[in-house]
N, C-alpha and C positions, 0 to 999 in steps of 0.2 A: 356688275355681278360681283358680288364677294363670294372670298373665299369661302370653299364647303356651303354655299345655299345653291338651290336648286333650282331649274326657269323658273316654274310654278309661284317658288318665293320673292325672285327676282321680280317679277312682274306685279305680283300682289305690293312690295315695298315701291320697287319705282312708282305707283301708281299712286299710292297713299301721301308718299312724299311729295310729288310734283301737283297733284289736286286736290289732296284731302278725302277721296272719294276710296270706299273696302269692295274689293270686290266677291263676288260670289264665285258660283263656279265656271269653270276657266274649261275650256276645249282646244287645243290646238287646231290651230288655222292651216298655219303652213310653217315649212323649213325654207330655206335659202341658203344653197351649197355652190358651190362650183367654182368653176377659171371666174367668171364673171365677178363673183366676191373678191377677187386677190386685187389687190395695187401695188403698181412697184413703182418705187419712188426715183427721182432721178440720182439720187448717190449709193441705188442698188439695192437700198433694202425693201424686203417684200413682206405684206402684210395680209392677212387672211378672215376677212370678217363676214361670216356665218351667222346666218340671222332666222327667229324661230319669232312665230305671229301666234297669238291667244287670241280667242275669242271668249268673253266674258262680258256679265252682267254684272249693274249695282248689286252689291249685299243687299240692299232695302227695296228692291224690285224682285217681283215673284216671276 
């Protein structure tokens, strides 16, 4: 994710980037929050990764 874009953008970019493919319109699927996202690593430091799922279609499918 860069700085100042927003999921919606993020996803539309990663997606463009990694296959070539544009997407259409986008729904949220789901979030992913909690203790279960955290890892803590063995020299203490802890890390928090929260994770958000789109549901979307090709631009060129109706």
């Amino acid at each position: 994710m860069e700085l100042g874009e927003t999921f919606e953008e993020t996803v539309r970019r990663e997606t463009k980037e990694e296959s070539g493919l544009l997407l259409g319109k986008l729904e949220l699927f789901q979030l992913y929050s909690g203790r279960d996202r955290m890892i803590e690593y063995p020299s203490g430091d802890v890390c928090f990764g929260p994770g958000i799922s789109f549901e979307g279609l090709r631009k060129d499918i109706k």
